[in-house]
ZAVEX-639758 format. One record per residue: residue number from 1; residue in one letter; y, x, z of N, C-alpha, C in turn. Coordinates in steps of 0.05 Angstrom, whole numbers, plus 5000, padded with zeros to 4 digits. Atoms other than C-alpha are relative to their C-alpha. Layout:
// ZAVEX-639758
{pt NUM; 'A'; {Y; X; Z}; {Y; X; Z}; {Y; X; Z}};
...
//
This chain:
// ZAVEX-639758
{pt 1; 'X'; {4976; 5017; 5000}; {5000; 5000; 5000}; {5025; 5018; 5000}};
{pt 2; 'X'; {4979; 4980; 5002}; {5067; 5033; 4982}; {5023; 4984; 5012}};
{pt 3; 'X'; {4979; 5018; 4989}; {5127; 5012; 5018}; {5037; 5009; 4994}};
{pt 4; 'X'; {4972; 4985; 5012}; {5206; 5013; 5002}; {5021; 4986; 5025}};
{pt 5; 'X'; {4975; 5002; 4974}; {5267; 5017; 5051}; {5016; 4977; 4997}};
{pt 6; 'X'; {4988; 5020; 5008}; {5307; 4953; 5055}; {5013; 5009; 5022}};
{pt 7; 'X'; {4991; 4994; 4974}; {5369; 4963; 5104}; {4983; 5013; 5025}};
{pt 8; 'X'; {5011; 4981; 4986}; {5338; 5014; 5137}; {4977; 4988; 5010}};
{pt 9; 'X'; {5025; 5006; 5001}; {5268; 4984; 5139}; {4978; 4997; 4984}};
{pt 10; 'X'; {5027; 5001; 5017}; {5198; 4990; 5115}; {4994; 4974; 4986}};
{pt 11; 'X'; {5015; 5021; 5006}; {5175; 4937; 5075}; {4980; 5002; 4985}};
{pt 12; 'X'; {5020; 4983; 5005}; {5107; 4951; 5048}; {5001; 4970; 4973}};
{pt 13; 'X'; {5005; 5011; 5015}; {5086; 4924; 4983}; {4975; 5002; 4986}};
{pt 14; 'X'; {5029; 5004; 5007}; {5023; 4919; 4934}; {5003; 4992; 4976}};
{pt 15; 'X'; {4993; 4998; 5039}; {5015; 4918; 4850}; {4961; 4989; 5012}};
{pt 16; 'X'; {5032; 5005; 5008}; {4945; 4875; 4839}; {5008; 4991; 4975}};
{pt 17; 'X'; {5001; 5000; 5028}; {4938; 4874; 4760}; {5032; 5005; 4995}};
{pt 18; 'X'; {4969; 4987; 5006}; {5011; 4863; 4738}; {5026; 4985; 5026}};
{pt 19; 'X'; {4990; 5011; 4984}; {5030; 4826; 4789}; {5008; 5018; 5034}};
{pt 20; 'X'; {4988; 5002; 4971}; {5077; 4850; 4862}; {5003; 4980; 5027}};
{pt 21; 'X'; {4996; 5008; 4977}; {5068; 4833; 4928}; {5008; 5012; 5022}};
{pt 22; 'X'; {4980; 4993; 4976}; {5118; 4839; 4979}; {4983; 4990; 5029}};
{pt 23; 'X'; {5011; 5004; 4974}; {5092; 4840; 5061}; {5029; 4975; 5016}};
{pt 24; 'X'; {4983; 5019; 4981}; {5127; 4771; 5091}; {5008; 5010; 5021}};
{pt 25; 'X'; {5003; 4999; 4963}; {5111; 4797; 5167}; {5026; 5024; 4991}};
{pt 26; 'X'; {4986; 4959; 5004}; {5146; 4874; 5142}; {5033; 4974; 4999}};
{pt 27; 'X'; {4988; 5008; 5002}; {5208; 4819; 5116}; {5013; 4992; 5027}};
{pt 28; 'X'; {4992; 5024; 4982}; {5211; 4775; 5169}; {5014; 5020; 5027}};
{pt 29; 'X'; {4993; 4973; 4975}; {5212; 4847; 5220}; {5041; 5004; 4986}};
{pt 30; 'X'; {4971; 4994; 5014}; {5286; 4856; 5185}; {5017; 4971; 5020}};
{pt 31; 'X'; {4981; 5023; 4989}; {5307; 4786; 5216}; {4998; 4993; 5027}};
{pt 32; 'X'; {5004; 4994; 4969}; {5274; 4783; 5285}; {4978; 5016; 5008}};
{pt 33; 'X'; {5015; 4975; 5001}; {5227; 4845; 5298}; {4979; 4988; 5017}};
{pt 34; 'X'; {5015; 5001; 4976}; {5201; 4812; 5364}; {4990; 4974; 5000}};
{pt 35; 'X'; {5011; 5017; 5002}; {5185; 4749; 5338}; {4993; 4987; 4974}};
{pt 36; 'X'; {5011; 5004; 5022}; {5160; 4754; 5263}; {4995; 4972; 4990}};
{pt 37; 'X'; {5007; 5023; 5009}; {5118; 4694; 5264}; {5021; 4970; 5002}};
{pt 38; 'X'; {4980; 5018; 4994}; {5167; 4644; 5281}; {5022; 5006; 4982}};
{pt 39; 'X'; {4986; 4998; 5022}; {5212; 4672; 5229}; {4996; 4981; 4978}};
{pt 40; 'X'; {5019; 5006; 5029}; {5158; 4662; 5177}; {4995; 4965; 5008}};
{pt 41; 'X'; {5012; 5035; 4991}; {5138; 4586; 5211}; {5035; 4986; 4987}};
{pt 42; 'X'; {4977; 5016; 4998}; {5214; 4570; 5205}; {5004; 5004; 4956}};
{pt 43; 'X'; {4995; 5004; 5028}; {5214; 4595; 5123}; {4987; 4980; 4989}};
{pt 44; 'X'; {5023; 5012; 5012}; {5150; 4566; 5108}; {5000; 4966; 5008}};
{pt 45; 'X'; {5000; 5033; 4997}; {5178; 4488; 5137}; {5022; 4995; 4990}};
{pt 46; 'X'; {4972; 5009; 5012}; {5240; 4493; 5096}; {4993; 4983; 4976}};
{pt 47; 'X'; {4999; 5020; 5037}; {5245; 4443; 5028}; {4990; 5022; 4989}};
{pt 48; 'X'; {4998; 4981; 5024}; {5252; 4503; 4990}; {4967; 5012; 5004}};
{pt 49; 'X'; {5026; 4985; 4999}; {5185; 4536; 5008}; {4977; 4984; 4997}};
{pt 50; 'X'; {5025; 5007; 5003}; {5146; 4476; 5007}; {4998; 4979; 4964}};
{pt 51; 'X'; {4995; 5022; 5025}; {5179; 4445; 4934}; {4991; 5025; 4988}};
{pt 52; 'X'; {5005; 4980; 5020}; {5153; 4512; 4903}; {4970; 4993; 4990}};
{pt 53; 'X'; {5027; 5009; 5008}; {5074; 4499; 4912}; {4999; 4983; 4984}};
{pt 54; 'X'; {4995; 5020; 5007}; {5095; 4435; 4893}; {4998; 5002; 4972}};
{pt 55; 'X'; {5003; 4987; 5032}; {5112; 4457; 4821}; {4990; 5014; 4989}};
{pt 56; 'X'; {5022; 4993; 5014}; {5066; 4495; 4810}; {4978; 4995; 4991}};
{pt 57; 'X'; {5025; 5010; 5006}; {5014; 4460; 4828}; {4996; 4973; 4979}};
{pt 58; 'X'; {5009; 5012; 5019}; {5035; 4407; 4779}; {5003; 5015; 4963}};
{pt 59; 'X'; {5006; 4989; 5031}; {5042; 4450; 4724}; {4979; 5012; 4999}};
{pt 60; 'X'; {5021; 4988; 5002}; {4983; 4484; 4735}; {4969; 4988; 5002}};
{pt 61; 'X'; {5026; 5011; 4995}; {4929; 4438; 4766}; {5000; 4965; 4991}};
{pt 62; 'X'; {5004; 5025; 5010}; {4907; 4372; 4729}; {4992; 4986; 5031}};
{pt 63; 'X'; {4999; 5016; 4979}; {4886; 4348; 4790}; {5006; 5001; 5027}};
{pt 64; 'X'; {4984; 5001; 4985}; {4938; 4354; 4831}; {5008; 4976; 5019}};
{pt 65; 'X'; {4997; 5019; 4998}; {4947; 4297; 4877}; {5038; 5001; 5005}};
{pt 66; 'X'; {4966; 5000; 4992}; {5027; 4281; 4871}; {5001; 4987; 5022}};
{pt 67; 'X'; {5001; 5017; 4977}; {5027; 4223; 4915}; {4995; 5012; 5026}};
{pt 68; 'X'; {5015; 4982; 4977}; {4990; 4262; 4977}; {5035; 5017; 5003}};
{pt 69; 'X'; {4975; 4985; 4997}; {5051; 4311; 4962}; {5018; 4999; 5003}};
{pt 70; 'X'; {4977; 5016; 4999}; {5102; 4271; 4954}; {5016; 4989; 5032}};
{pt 71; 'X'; {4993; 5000; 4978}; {5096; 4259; 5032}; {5007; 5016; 5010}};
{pt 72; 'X'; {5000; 4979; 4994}; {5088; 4325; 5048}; {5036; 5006; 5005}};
{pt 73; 'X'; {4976; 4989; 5005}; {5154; 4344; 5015}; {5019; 4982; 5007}};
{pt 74; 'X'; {4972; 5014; 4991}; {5198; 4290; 5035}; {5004; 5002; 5032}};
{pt 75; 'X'; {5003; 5003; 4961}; {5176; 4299; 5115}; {5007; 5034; 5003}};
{pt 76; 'X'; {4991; 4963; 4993}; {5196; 4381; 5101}; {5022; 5002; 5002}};
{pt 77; 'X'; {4979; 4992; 5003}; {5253; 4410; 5124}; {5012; 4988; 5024}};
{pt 78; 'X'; {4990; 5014; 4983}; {5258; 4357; 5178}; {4991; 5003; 5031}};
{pt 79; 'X'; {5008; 4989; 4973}; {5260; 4369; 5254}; {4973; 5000; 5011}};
{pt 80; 'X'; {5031; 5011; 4996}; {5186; 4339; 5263}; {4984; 5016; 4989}};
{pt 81; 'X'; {5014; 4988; 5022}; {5161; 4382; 5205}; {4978; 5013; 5016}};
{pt 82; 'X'; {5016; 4986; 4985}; {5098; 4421; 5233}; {4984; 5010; 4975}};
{pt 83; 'X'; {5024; 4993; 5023}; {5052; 4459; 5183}; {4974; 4999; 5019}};
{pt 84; 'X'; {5033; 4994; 4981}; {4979; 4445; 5209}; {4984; 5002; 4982}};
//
């Protein structure tokens, strides 16, 4: 894994075929060091993080259930939100 300095921090990354992957936890250490996960819990229940799957999965998967999703994404972003 090779890693590159972001404001004076490591962030480690990863090349599988042609594709880059960036380390969330290495990210998230830039915003609160001592409490990572809770960073990452707070990206991962925003709109924006959960309307991405969203589009992909209907451009990509025929059987995608929208409907099912459609709850998902309208209850994100909102104080209640919980990823389980």
């Amino acid at each position: 894994m090779k890693k590159m300095i972001v404001d004076d921090m490591a962030v480690a990354f990863t090349k599988r075929n042609q594709d880059d992957y960036i380390s969330l936890t290495d990210m998230a250490k830039c915003k609160n060091a001592e409490a990572t996960g809770l960073v990452i819990s707070h990206w991962l229940s925003t709109r924006y993080a959960i309307e991405f799957p969203g589009i992909w999965e209907t451009i990509n998967n025929p059987d995608f259930n929208v409907t099912e999703f459609s709850n998902i994404r309208i209850d994100s972003g909102s104080n209640g939100y919980v990823l389980s």
